[in-house]
C-alpha positions as CSV (number, residue, x, y, z in Angstrom):
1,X,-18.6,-17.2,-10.0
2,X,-18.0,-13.4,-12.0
3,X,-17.2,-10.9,-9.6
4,X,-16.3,-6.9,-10.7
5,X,-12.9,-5.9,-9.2
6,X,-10.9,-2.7,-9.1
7,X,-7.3,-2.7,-9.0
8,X,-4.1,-1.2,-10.4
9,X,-1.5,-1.7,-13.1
10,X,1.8,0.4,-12.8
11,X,4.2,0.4,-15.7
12,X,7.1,2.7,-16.9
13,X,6.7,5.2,-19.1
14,X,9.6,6.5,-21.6
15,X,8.0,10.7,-21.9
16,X,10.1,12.9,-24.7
17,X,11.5,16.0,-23.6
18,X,8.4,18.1,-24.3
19,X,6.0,15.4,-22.4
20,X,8.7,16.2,-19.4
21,X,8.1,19.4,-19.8
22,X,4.4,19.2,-19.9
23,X,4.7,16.4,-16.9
24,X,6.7,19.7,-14.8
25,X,4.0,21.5,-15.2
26,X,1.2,19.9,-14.4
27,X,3.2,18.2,-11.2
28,X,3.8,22.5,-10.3
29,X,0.0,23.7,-10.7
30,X,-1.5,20.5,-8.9
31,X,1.0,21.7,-6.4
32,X,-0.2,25.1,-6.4
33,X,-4.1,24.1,-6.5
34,X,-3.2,22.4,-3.1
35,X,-1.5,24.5,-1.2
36,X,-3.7,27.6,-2.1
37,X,-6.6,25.7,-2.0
38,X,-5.7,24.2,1.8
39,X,-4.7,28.2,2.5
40,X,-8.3,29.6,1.7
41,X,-9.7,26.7,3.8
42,X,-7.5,27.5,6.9
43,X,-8.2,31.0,6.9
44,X,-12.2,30.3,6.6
45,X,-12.2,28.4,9.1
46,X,-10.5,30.9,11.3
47,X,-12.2,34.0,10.1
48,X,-15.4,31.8,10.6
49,X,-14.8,29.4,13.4
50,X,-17.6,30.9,16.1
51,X,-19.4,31.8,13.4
52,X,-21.1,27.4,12.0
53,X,-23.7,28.7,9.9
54,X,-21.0,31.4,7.7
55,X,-18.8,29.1,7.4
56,X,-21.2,26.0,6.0
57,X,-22.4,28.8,3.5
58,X,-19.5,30.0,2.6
59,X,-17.9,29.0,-1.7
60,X,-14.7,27.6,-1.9
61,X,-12.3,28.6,-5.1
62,X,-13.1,25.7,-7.9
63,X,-9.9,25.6,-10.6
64,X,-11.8,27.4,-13.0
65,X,-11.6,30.1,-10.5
66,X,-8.3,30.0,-9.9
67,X,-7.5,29.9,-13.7
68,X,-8.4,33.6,-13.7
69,X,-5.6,33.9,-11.4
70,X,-3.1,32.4,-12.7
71,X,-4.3,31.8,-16.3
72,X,-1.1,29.2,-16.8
73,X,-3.1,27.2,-15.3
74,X,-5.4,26.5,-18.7
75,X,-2.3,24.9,-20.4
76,X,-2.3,21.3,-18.0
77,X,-4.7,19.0,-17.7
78,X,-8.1,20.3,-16.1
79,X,-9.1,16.7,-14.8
80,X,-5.6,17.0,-12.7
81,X,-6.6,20.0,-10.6
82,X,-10.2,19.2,-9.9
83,X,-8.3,15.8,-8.4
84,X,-6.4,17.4,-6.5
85,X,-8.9,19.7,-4.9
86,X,-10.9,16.3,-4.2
87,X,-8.0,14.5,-2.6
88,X,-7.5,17.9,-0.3
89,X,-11.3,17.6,0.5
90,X,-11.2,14.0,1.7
91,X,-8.0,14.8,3.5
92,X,-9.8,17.8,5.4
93,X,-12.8,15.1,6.2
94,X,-10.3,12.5,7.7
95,X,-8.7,15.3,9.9
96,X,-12.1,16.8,11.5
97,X,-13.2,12.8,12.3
98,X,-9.3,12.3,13.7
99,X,-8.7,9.8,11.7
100,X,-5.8,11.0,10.1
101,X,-3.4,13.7,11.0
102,X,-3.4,17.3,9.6
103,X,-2.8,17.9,5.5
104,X,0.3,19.8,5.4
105,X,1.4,22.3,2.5
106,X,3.3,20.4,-0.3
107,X,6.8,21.2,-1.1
108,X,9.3,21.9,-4.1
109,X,11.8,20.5,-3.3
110,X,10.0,17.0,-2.9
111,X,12.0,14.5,-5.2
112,X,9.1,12.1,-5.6
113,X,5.7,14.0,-7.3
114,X,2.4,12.6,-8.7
115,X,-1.1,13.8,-10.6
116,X,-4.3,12.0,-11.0
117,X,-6.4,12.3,-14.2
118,X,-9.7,10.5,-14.9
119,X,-10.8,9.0,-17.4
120,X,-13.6,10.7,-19.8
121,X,-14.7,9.7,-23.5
122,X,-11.9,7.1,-23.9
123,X,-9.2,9.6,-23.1
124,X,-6.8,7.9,-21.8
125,X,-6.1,4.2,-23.5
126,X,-3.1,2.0,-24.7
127,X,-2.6,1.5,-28.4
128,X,0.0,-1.1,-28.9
129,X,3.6,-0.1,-27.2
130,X,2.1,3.7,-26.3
131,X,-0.3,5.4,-23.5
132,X,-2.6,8.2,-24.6
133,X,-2.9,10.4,-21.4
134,X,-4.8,14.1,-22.0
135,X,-2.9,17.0,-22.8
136,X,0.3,14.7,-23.6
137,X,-0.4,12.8,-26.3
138,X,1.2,8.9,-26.9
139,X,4.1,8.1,-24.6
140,X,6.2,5.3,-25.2
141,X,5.4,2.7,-22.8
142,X,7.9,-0.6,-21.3
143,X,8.0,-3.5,-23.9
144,X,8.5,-5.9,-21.0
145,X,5.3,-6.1,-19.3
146,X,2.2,-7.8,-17.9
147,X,-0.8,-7.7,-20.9
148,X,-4.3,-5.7,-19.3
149,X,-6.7,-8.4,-18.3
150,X,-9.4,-8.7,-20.3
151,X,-12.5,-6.5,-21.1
152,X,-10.9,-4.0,-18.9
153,X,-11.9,-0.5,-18.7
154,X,-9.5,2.4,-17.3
155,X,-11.0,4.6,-14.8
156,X,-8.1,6.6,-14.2
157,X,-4.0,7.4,-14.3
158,X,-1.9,8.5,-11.8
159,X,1.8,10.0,-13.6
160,X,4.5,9.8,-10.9
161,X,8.1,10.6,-11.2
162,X,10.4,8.9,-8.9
163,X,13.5,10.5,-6.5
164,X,15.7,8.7,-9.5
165,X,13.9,10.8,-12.0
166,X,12.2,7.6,-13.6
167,X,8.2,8.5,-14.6
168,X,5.4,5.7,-13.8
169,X,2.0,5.5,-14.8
170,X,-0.4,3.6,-12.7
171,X,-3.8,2.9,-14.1
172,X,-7.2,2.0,-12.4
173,X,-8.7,-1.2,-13.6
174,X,-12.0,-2.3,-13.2
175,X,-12.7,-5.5,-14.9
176,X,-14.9,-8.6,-14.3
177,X,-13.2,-11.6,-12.9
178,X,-13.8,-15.1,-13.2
179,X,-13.8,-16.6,-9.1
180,X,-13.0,-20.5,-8.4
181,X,-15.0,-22.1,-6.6
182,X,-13.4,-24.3,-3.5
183,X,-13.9,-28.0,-3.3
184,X,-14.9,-28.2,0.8
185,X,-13.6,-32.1,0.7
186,X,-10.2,-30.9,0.4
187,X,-9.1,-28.0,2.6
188,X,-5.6,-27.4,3.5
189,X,-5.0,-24.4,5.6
190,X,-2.1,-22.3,7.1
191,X,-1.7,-20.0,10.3
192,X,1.3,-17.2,10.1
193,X,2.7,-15.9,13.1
194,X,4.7,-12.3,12.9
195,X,8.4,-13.2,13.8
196,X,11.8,-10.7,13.6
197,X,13.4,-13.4,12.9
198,X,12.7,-14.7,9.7
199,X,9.7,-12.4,8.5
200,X,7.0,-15.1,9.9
201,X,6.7,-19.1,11.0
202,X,3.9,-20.8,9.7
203,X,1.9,-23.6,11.4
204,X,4.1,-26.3,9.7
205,X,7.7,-25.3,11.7
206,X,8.7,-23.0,8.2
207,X,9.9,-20.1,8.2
208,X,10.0,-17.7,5.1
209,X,13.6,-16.8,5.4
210,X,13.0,-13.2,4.7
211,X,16.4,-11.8,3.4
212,X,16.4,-8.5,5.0
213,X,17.7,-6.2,2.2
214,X,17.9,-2.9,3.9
215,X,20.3,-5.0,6.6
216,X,22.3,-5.8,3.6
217,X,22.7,-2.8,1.9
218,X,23.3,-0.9,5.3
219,X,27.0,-0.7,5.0
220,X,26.8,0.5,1.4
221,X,24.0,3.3,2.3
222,X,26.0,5.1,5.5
223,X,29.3,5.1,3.2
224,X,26.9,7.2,0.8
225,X,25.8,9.4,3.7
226,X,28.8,10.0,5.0
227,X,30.6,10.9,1.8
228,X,26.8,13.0,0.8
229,X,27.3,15.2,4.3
230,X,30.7,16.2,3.5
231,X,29.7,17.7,0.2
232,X,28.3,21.5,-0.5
233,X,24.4,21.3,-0.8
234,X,23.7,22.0,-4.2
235,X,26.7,21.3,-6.0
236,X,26.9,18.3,-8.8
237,X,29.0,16.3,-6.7
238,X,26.0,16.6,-3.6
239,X,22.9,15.8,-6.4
240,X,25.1,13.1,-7.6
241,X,25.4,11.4,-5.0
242,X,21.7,11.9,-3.5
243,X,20.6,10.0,-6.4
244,X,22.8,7.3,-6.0
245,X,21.6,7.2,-2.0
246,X,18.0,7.2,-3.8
247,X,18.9,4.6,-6.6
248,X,19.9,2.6,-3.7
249,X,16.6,3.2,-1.5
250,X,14.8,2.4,-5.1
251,X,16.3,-1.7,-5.6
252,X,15.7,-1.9,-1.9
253,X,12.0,-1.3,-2.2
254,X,12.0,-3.6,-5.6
255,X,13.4,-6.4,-3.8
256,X,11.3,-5.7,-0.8
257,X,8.0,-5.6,-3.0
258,X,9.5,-9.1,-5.1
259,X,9.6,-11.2,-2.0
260,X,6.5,-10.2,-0.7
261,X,4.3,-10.8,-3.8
262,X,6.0,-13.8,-4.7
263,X,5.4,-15.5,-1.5
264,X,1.7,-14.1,-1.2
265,X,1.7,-15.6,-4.4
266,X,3.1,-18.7,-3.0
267,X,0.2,-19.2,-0.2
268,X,-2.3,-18.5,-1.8
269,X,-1.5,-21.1,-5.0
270,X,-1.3,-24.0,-2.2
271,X,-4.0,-23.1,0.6
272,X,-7.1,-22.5,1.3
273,X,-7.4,-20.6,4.3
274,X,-4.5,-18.4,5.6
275,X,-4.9,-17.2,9.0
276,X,-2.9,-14.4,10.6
277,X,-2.6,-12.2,13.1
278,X,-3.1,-8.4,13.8
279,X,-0.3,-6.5,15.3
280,X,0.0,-2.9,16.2
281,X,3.5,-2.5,14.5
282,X,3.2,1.5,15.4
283,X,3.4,0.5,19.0
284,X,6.0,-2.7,18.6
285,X,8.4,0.8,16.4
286,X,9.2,2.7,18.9
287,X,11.3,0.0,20.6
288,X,15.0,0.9,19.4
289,X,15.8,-2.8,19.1
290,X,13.3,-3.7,16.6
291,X,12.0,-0.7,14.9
292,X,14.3,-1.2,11.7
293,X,13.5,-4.8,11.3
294,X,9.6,-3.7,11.5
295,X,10.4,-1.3,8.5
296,X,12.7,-3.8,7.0
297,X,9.9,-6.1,6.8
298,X,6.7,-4.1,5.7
299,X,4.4,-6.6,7.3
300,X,1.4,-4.6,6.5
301,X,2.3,-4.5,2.9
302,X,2.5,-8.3,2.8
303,X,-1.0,-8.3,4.6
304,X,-2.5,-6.0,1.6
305,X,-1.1,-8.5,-0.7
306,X,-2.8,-11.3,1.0
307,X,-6.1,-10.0,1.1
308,X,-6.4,-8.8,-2.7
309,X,-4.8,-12.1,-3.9
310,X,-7.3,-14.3,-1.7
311,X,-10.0,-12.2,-2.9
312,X,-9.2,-13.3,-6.8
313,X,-9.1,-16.8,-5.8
314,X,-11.5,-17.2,-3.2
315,X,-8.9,-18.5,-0.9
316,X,-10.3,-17.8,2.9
317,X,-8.2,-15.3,4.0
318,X,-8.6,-14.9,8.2
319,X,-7.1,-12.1,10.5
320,X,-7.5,-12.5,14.1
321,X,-8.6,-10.3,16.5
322,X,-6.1,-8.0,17.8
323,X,-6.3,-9.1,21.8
324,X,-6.3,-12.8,20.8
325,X,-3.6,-14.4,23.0
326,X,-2.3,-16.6,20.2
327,X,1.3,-17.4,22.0
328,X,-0.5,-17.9,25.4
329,X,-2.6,-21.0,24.4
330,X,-1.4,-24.1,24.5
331,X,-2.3,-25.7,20.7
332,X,-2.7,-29.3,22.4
333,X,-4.7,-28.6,25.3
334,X,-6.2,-25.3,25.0
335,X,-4.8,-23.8,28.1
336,X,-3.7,-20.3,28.3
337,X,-1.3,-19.0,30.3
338,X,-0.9,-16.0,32.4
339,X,1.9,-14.5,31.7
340,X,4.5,-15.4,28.7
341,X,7.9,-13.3,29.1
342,X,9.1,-12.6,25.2
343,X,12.2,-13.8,26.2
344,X,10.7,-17.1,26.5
345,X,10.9,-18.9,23.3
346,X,10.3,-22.2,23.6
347,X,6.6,-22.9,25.0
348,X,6.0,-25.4,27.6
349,X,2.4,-26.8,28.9
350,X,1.1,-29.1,32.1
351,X,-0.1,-31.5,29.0
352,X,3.3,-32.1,28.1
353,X,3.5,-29.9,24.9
354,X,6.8,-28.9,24.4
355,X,7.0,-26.6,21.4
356,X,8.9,-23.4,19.9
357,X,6.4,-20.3,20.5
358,X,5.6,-19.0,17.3
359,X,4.5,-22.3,16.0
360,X,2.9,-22.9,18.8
361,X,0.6,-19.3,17.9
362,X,0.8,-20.0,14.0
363,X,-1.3,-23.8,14.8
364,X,-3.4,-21.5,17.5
365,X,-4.0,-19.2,14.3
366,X,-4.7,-22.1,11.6
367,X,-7.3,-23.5,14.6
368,X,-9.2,-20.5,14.5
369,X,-9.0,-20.0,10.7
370,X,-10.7,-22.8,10.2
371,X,-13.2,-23.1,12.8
372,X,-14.2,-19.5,11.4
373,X,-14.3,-20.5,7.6
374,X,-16.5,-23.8,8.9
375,X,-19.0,-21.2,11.1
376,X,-19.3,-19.3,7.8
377,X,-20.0,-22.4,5.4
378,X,-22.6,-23.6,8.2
379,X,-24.0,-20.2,7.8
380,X,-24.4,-20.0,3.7
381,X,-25.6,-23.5,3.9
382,X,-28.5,-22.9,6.4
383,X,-29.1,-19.6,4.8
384,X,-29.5,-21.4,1.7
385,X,-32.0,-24.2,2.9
386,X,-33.8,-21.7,4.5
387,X,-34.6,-19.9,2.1
């Protein structure tokens, strides 16, 4: 089964000293595109507030408009700023349906910056070891890197320079992919059950041992801090160390994002239906005891790793609801309790199961993954004669 996927490929980029320059200034004017651009829209709106049918009729600035005010804005990429204008758009869209929280004016003195540029007549394309992105020309890319899948076309780029002054590029694929198709006779399935300790416990007893790197490079960041806070703002000796503080945040993250693809990887190579759960980590951050393990962790990441990599190999990929008592039911007997105090961490039923609670919710979660993948099979099957 051929399926057309969208998704992304991020690689370094090795820019000369005039693409720098170039990158500067394009990261400036999409700056300046937003925050003007979110500045005319705020003052509409409250010249025009009581007034539904002005403001609906009213023309916002386009960047060829703004080019006659600031005419240094012809020398970057056009695609950039009509991005950016688009982004600020959707942005104002997710604020009026309070789905998202207020766009804010964008900042200088912001270490990490970014641009998006579309693709139009071939425009932007790789050619061997070097990118061609408009306006810049070739730029070196890394030699050490994962080949574009086949038949792939680019739909756009996204530049992005990093808080330790490293530039990305990170392109959007759309290609046609090739789906397996899963033999029914042989199913093996997995439930995963969110646990501090350990990053999760599946429905086998296993935990995946999650190494908790910002734990271990605590010590090594609040020496930086420290010594950073005694130092003048500004001075080499501050910016020196800042990007040292950032290098460190930077390997954190890379070993952060390692583990969790590799063991996505991992589950989806040996199952076919992974079940999980859905927790609402905002909530569970704002206790002081475990906020910095939630963050440690980036369970949510992990998820989004899940889903895309079940998607390209038709691994059943479940998510329970969000109420579903998974730790409450008994996995032998299908009792639920009550009341289960988190402090209680081995589970105990009438039946006589006697078993560690997150296992006891990661078989609760297998169970349901696959009486949901069978109701869905059932389904396309009688679908299918149907018809």
């Amino acid at each position: 089964m051929k399926k057309i996927i969208n998704r992304g490929y991020k690689v370094r980029i090795y820019p000369n000293e005039d693409q720098i320059e170039l990158f500067e200034k394009t990261f400036g004017c999409v700056r300046l595109i937003w925050n003007y651009s979110l500045m005319e829209k705020e003052y509409i709106y409250n010249l025009f507030k009581d007034y539904p049918e002005l403001l609906q009729s009213h023309s916002f600035k386009t960047p060829a408009k703004w080019k006659a005010d600031f005419p240094f804005l012809k020398e970057v990429d056009s695609q950039a700023l009509a991005t950016t204008q688009q982004e600020l758009l959707q942005s104002m869209k997710n604020f009026y349906n309070k789905s998202h929280n207020r766009p804010r004016y964008k900042s200088k003195k912001n270490t990490r910056v970014s641009y998006t540029t579309h693709t139009t007549n071939n425009n932007i394309r790789i050619e061997g070891d070097y990118i061609k992105l408009p306006k810049v020309g070739y730029i070196k890319l890394r030699k050490k890197r994962r080949s574009l899948p086949e038949h792939s076309i680019i739909k756009a780029a996204t530049i992005k320079r990093t808080a330790t002054n490293k530039y990305y590029v990170s392109l959007r694929l759309e290609y046609e992919l090739d789906i397996k198709e899963n033999d029914s006779k042989t199913l093996h399935t997995i439930g995963l059950d969110f646990s501090l300790n350990g990053f999760y416990i599946d429905s086998k007893g296993e935990k995946a041992n999650y190494p908790y790197y910002y734990k271990q490079s605590l010590h090594k960041l609040s020496k930086l801090q420290r010594k950073l806070s005694k130092k003048v703002k500004g001075s080499n000796q501050y910016l020196l160390l800042k990007l040292k503080i950032a290098k460190l945040h930077e390997k954190i993250t890379n070993q952060r994002n390692d583990f969790l693809h590799k063991k996505s990887r991992y589950l989806v190579e040996n199952y076919d239906i992974i079940s999980t759960e859905t927790l609402d980590l905002e909530s569970m951050r704002q206790h002081k005891y475990f906020s910095k393990q939630i963050n440690d962790t980036s369970y949510n990441r992990f998820l989004s790793y899940l889903k895309y990599k079940c998607e390209e190999t038709n691994t059943f990929f479940y998510q329970a609801k969000k109420y579903y008592a998974s730790s409450k039911i008994c996995s032998n007997c299908g009792k639920k309790k009550k009341t289960l105090p988190l402090s209680q961490r081995v589970y105990s039923c009438e039946c006589g199961n006697v078993i560690n609670r997150d296992m006891n919710a990661a078989i609760n979660l297998a169970t349901k993954g696959m009486i949901a993948y069978l109701t869905n099979y059932l389904e396309d099957r009688t679908a299918s004669i149907a018809w």
